[in-house]
The first five atom37 places (N, CA, C, CB, O) and aatype in JSON, in Angstrom:
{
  "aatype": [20, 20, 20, 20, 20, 20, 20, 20, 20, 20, 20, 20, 20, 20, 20, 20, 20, 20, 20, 20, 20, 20, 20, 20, 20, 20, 20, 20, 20, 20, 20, 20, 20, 20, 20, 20, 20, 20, 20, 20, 20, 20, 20, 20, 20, 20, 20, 20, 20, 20, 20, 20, 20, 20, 20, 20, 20, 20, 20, 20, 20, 20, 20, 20, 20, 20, 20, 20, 20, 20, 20, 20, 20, 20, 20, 20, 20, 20, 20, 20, 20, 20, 20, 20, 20, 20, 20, 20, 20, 20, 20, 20, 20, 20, 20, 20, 20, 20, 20, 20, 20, 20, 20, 20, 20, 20, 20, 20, 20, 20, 20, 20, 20, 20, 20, 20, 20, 20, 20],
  "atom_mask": [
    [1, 1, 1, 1, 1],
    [1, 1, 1, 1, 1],
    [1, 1, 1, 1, 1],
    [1, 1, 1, 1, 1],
    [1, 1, 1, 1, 1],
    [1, 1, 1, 1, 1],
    [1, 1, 1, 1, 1],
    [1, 1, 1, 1, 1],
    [1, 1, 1, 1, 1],
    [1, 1, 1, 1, 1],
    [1, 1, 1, 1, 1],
    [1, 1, 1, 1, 1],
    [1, 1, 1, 1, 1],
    [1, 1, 1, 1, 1],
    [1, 1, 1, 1, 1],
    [1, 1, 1, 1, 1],
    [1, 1, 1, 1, 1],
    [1, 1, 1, 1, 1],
    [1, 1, 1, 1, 1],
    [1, 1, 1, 1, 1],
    [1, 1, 1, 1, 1],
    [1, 1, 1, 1, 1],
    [1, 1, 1, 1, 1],
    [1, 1, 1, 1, 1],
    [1, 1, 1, 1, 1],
    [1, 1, 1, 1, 1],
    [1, 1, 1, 1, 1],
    [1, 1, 1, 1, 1],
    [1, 1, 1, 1, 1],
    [1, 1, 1, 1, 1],
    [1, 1, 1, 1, 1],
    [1, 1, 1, 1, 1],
    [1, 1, 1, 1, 1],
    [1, 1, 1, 1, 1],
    [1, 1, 1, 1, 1],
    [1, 1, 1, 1, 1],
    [1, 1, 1, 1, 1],
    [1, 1, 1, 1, 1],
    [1, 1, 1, 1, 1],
    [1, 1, 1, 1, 1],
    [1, 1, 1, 1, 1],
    [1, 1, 1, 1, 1],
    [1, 1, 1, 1, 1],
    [1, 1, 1, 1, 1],
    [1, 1, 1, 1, 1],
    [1, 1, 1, 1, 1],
    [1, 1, 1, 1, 1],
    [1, 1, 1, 1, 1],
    [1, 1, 1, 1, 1],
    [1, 1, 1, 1, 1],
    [1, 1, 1, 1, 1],
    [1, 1, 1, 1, 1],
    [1, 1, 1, 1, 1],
    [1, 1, 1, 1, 1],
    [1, 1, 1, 1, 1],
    [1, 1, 1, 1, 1],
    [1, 1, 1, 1, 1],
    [1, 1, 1, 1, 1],
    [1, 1, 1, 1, 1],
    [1, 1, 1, 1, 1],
    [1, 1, 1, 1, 1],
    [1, 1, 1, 1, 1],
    [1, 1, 1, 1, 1],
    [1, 1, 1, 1, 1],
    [1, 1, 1, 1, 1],
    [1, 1, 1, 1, 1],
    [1, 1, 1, 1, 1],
    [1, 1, 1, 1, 1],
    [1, 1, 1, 1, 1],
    [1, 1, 1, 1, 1],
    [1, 1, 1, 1, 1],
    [1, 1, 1, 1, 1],
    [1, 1, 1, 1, 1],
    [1, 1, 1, 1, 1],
    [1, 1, 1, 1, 1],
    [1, 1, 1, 1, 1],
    [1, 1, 1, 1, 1],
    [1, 1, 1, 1, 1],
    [1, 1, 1, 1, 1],
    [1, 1, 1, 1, 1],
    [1, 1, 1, 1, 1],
    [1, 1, 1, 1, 1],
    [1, 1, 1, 1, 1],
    [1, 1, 1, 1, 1],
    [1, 1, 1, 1, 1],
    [1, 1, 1, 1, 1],
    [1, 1, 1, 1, 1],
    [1, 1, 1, 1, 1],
    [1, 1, 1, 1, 1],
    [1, 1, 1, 1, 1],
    [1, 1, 1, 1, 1],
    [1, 1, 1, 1, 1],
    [1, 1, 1, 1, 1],
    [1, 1, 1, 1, 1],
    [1, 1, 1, 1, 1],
    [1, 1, 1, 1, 1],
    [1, 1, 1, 1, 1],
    [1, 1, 1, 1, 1],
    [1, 1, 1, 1, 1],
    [1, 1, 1, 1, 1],
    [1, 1, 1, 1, 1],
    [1, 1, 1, 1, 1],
    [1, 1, 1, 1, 1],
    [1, 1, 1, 1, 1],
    [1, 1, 1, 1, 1],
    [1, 1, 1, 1, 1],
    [1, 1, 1, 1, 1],
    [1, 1, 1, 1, 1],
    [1, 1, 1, 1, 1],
    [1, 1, 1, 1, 1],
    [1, 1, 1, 1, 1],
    [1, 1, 1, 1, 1],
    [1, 1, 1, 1, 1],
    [1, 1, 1, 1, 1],
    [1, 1, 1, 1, 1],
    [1, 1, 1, 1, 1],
    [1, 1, 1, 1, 1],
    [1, 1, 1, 1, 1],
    [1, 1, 1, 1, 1]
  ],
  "atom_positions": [
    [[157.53, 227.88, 8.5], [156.87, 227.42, 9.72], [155.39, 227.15, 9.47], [157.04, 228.45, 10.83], [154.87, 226.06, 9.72]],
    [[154.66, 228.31, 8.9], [153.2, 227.73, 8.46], [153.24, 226.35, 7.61], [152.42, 228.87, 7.49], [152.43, 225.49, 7.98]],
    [[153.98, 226.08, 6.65], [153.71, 225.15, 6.04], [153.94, 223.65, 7.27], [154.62, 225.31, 4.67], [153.37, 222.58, 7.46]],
    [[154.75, 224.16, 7.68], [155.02, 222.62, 8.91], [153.25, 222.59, 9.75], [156.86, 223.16, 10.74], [152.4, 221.72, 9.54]],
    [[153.06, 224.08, 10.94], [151.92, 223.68, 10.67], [150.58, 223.16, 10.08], [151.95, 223.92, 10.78], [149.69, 222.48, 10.59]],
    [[150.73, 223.71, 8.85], [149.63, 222.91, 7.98], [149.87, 221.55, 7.59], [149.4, 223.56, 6.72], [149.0, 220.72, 7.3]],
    [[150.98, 221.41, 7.6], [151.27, 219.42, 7.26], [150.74, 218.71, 8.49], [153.29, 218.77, 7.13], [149.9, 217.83, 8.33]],
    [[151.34, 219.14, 10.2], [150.94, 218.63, 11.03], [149.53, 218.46, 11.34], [151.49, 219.05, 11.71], [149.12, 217.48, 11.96]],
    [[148.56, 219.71, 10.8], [147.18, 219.32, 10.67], [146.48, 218.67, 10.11], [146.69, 219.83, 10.53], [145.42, 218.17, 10.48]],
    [[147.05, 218.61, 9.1], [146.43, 217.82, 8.03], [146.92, 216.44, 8.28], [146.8, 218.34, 6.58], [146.17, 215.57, 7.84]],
    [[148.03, 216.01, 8.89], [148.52, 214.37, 9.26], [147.44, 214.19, 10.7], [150.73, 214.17, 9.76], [146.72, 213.26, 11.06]],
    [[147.61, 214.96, 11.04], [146.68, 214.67, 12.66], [145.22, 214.6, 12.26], [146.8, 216.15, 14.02], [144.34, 214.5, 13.11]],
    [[144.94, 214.66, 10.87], [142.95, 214.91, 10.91], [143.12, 213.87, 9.8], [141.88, 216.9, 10.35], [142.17, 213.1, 9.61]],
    [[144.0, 213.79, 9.21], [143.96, 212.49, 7.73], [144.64, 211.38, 8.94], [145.46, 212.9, 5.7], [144.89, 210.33, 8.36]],
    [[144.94, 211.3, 10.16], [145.4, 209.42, 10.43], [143.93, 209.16, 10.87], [146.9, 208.84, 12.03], [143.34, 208.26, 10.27]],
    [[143.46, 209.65, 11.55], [142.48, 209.59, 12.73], [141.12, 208.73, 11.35], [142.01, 211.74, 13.69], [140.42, 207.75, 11.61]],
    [[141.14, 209.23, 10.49], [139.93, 209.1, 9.34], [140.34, 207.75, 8.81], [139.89, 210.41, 8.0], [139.72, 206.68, 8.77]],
    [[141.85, 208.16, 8.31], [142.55, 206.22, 7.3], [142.33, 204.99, 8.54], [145.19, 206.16, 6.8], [141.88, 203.95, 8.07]],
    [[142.51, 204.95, 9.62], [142.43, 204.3, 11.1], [140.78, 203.53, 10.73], [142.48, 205.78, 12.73], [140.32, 202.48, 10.3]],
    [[140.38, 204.77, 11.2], [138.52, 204.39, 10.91], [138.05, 203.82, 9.72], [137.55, 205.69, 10.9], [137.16, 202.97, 9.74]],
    [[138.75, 204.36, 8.3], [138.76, 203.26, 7.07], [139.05, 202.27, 7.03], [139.3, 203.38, 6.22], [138.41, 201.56, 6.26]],
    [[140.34, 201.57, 7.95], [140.99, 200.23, 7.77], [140.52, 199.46, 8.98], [142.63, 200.3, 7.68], [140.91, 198.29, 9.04]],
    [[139.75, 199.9, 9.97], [138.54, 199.32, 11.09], [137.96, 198.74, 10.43], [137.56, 200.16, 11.87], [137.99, 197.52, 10.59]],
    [[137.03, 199.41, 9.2], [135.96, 199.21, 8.7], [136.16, 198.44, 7.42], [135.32, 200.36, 8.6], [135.25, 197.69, 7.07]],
    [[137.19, 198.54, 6.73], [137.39, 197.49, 5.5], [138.04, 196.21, 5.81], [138.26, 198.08, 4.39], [138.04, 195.2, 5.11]],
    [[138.76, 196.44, 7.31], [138.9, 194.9, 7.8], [138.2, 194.26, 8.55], [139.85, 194.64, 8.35], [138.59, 193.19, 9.02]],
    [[137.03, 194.76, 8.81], [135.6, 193.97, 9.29], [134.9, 193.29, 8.08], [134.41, 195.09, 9.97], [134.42, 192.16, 8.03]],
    [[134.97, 194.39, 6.94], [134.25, 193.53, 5.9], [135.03, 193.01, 5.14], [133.35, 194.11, 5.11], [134.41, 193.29, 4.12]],
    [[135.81, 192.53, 4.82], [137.68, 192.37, 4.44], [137.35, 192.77, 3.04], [138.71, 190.46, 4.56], [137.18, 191.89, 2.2]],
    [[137.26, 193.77, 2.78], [137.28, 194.42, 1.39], [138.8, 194.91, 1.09], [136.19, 195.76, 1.33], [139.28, 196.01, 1.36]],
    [[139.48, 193.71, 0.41], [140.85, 194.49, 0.23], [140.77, 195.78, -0.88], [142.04, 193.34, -0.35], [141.8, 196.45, -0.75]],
    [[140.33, 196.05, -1.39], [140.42, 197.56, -2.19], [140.35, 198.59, -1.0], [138.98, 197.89, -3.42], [141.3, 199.34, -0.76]],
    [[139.28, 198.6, -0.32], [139.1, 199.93, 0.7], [139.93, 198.99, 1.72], [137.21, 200.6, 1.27], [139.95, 199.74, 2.69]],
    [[140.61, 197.86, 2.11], [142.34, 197.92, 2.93], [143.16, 199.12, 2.07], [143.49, 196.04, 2.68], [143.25, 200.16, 2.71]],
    [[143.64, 199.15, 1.04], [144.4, 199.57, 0.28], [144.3, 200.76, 0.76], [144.23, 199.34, -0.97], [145.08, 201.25, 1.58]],
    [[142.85, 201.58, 0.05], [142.8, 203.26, 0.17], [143.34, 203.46, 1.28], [141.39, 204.03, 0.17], [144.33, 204.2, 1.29]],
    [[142.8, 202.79, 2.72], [142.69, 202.89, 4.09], [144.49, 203.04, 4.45], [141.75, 201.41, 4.78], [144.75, 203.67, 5.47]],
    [[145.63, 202.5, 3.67], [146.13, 202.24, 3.56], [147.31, 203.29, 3.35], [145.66, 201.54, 3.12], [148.29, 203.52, 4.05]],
    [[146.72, 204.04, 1.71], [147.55, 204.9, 1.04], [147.14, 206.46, 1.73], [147.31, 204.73, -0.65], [147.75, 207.52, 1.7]],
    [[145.81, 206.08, 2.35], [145.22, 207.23, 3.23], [146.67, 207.56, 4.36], [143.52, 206.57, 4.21], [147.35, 208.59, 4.39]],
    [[146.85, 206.0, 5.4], [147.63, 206.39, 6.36], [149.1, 206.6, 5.63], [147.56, 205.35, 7.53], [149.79, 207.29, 6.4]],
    [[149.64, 206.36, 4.76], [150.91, 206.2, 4.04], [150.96, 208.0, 3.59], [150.79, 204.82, 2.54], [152.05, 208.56, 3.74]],
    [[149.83, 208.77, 3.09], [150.09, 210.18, 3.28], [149.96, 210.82, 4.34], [149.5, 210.8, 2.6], [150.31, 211.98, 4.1]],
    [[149.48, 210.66, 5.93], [149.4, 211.16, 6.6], [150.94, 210.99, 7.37], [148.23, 210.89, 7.0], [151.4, 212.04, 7.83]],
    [[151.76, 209.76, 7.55], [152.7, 209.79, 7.95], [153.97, 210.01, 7.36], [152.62, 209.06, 8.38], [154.96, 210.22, 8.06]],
    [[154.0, 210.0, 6.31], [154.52, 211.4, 5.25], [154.57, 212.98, 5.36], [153.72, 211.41, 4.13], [155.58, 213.68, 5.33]],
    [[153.3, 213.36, 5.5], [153.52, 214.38, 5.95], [153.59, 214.85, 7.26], [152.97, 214.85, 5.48], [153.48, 216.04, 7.56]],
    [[153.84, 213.51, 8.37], [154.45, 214.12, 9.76], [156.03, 213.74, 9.37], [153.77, 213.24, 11.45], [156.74, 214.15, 10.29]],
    [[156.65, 213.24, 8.55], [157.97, 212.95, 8.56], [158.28, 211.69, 8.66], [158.55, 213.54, 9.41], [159.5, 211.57, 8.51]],
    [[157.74, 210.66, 8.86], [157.8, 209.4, 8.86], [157.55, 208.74, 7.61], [157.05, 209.01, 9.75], [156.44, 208.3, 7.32]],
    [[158.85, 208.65, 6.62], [158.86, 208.74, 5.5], [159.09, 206.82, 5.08], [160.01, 209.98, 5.11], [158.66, 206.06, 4.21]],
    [[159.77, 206.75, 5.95], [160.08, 205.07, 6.26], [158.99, 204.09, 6.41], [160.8, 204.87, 7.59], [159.02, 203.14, 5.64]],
    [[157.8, 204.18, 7.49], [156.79, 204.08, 7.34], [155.97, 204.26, 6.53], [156.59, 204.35, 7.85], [155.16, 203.4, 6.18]],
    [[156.07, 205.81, 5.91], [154.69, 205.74, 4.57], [155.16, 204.92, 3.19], [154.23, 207.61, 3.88], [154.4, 204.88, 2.23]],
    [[156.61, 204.19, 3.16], [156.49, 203.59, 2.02], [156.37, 202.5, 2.41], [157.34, 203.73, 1.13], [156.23, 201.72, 1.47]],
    [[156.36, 201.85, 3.74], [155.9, 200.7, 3.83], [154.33, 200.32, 3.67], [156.37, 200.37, 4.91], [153.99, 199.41, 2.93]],
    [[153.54, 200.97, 4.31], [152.17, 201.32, 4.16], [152.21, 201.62, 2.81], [151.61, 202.43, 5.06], [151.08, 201.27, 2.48]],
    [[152.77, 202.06, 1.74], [152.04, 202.52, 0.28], [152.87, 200.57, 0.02], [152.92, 204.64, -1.01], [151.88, 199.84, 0.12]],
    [[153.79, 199.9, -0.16], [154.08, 198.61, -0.32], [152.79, 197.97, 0.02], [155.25, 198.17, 0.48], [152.05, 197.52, -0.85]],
    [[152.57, 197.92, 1.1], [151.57, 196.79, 1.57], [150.24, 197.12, 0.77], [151.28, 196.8, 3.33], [149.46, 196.24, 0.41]],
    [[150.06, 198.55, 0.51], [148.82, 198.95, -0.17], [149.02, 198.64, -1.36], [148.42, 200.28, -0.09], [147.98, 198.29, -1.92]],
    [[150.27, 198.63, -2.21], [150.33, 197.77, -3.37], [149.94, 196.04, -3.9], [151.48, 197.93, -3.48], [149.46, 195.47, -4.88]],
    [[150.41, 195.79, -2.76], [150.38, 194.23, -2.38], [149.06, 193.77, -2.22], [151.12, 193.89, -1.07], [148.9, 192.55, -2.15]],
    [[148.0, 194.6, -2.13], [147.14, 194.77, -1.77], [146.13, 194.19, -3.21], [147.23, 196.12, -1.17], [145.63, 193.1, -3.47]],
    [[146.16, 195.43, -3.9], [145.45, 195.46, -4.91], [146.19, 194.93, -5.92], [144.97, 196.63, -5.15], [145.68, 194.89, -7.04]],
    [[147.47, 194.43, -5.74], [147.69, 193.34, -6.76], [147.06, 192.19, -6.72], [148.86, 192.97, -6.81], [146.42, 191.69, -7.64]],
    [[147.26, 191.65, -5.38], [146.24, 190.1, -4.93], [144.92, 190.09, -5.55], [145.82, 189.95, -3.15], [144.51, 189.0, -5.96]],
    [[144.16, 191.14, -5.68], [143.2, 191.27, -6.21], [142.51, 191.86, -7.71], [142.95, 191.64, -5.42], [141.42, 192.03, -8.26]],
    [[143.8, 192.01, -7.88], [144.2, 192.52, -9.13], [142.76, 193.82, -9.11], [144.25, 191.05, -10.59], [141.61, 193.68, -9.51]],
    [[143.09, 194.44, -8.78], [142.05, 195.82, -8.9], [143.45, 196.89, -8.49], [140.29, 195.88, -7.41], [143.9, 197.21, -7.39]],
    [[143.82, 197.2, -9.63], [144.85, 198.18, -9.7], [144.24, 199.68, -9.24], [145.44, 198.16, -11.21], [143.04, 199.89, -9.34]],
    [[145.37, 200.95, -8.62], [144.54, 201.84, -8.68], [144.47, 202.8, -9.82], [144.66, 202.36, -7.68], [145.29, 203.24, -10.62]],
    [[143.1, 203.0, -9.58], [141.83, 203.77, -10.72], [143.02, 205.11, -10.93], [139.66, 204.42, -9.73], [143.78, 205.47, -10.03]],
    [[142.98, 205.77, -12.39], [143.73, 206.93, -12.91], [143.8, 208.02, -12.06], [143.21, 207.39, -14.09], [144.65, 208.8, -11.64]],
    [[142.22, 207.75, -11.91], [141.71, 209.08, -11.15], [141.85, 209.47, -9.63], [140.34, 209.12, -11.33], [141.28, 210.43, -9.12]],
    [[142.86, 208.39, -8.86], [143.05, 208.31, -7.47], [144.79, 208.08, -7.72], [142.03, 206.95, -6.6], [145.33, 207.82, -6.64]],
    [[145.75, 208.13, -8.86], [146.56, 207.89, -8.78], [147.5, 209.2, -8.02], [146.68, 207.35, -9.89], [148.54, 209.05, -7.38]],
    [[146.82, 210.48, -8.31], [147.51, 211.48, -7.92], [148.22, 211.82, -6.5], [146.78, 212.28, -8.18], [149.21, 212.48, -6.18]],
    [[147.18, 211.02, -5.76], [147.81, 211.35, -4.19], [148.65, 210.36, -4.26], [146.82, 211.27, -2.74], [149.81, 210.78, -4.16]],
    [[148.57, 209.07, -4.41], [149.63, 208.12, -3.8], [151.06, 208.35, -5.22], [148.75, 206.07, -3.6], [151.9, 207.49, -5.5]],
    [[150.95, 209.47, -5.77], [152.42, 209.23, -7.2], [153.03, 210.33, -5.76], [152.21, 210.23, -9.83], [154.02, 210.14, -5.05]],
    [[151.99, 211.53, -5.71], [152.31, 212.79, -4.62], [153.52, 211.94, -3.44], [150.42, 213.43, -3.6], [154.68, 212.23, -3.14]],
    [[152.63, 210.87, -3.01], [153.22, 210.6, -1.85], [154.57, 209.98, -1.75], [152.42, 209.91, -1.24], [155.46, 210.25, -0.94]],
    [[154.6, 208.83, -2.98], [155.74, 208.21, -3.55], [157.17, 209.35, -3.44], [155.28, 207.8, -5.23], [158.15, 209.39, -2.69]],
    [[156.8, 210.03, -4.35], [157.53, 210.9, -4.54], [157.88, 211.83, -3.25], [157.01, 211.48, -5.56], [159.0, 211.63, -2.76]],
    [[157.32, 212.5, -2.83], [157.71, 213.05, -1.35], [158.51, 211.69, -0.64], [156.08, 213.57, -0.33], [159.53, 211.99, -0.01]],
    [[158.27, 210.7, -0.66], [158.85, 209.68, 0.54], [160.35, 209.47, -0.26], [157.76, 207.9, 0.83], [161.35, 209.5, 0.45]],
    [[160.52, 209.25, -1.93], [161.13, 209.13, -2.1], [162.57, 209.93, -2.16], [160.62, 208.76, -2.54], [163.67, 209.39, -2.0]],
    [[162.32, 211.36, -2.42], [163.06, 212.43, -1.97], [163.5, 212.21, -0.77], [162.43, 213.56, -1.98], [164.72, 212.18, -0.57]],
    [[162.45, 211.99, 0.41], [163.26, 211.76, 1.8], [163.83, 210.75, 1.94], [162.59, 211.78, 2.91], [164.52, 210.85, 2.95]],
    [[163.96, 209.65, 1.41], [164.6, 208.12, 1.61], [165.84, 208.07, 0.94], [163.69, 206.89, 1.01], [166.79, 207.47, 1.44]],
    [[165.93, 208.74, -0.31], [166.26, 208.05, -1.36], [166.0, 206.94, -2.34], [166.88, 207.9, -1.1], [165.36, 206.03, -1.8]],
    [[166.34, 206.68, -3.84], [165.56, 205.3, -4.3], [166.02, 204.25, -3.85], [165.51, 205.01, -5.66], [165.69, 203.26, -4.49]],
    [[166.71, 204.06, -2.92], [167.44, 202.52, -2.47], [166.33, 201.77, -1.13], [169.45, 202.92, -1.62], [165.64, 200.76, -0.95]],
    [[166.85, 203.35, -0.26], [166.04, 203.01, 0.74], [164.54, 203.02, 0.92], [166.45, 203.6, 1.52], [164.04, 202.37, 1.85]],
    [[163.76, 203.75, 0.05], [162.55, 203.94, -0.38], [161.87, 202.67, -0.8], [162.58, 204.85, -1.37], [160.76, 202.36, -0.38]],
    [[162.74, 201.79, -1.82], [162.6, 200.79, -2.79], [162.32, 199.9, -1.5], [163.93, 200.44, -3.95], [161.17, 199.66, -1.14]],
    [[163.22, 199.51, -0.97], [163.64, 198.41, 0.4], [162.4, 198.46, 1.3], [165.15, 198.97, 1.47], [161.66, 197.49, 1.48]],
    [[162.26, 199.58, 1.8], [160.85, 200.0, 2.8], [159.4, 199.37, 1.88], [160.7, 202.18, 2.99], [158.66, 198.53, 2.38]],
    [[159.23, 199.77, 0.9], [158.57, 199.54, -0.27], [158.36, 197.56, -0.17], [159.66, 200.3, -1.72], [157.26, 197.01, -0.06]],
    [[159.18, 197.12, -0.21], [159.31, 195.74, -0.28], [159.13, 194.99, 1.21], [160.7, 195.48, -0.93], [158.67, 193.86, 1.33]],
    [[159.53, 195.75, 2.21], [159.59, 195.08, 3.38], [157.55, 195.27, 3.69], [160.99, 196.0, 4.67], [156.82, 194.32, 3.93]],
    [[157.12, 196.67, 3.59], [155.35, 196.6, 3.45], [154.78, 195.37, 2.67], [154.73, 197.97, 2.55], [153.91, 194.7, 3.22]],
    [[155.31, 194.97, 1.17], [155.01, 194.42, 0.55], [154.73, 192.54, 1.08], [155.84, 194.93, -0.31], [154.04, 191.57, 0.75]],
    [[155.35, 192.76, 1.65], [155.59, 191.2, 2.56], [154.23, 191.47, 3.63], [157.58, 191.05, 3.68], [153.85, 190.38, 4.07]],
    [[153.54, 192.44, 4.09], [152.76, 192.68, 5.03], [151.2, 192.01, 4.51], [152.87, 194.26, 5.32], [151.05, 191.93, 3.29]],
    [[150.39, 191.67, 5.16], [149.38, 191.71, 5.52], [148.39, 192.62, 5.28], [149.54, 191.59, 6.38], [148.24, 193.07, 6.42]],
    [[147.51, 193.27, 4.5], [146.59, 194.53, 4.11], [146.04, 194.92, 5.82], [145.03, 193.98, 2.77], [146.11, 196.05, 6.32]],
    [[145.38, 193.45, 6.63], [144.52, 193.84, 7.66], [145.28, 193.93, 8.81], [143.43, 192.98, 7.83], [144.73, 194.23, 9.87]],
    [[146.79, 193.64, 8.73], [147.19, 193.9, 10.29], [148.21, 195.19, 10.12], [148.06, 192.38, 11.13], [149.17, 195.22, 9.36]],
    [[147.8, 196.2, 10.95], [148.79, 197.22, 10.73], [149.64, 197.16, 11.55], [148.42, 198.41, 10.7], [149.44, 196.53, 12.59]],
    [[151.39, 198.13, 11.17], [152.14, 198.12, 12.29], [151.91, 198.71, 13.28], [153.07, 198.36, 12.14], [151.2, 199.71, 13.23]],
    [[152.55, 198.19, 14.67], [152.08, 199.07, 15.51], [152.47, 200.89, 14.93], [152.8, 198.54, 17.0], [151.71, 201.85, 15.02]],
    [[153.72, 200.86, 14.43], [153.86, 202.67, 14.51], [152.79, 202.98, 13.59], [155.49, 203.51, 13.9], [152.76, 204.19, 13.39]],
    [[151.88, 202.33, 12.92], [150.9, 202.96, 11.8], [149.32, 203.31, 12.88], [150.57, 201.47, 10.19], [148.36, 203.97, 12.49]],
    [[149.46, 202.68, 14.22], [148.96, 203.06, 15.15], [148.48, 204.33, 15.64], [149.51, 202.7, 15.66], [147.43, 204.96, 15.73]],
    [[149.84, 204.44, 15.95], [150.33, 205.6, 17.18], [149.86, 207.1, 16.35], [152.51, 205.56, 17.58], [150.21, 207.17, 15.17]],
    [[149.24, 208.05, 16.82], [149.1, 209.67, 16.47], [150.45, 210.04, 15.69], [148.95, 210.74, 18.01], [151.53, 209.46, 15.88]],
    [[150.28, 210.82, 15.01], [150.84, 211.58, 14.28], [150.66, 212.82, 14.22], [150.75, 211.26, 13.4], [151.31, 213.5, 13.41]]
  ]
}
């Protein structure tokens, strides 16, 4: 039970912050900080359980920094392999893969509405 609480805190204080990142990198359309802003919200809705969603958001955040070819840095790979992996356990690799591809088709600056909504 603590650990559920601590995920729910930590998704409720990490969307509210990735939100305000992807405000601000799609004013200045900096697709790299789209991306972070991106893999930011893709772990927060992960760890509310919305596992479907965070691989679409980590897709689109791929899609992202491919266009621009600014891959991500070694040293930031740890949260989004973390997150992969957690989403993928909950999906499976089929459905994970699929979600993955359907983000990938997305847009860096328009989010879905459920990437919206509290967590």
């Amino acid at each position: 039970m603590g650990g559920r609480c601590l995920s729910a805190v930590a998704a409720s204080t990490a969307s509210p912050a990735a939100l305000e990142g992807h405000a601000a990198a799609r004013e200045t359309r900096d697709v790299r900080a789209l991306a972070l802003a991106l893999e930011g919200l893709a772990g927060a809705h992960a760890l509310a359980g919305r596992h479907r969603l965070a691989a679409e958001l980590l897709g689109t955040a791929a899609q992202a920094r491919r266009s621009v070819s600014a891959p991500l840095p070694p040293g930031e790979r740890g949260d989004v392999d973390r997150i992969t992996r957690t989403v993928r356990l909950a999906l499976g690799e089929r459905a994970c893969a699929a979600a993955f591809e359907r983000g990938a088709r997305r847009r860096p600056d328009v989010l879905p509405e459920a990437a919206t909504r509290p967590v």
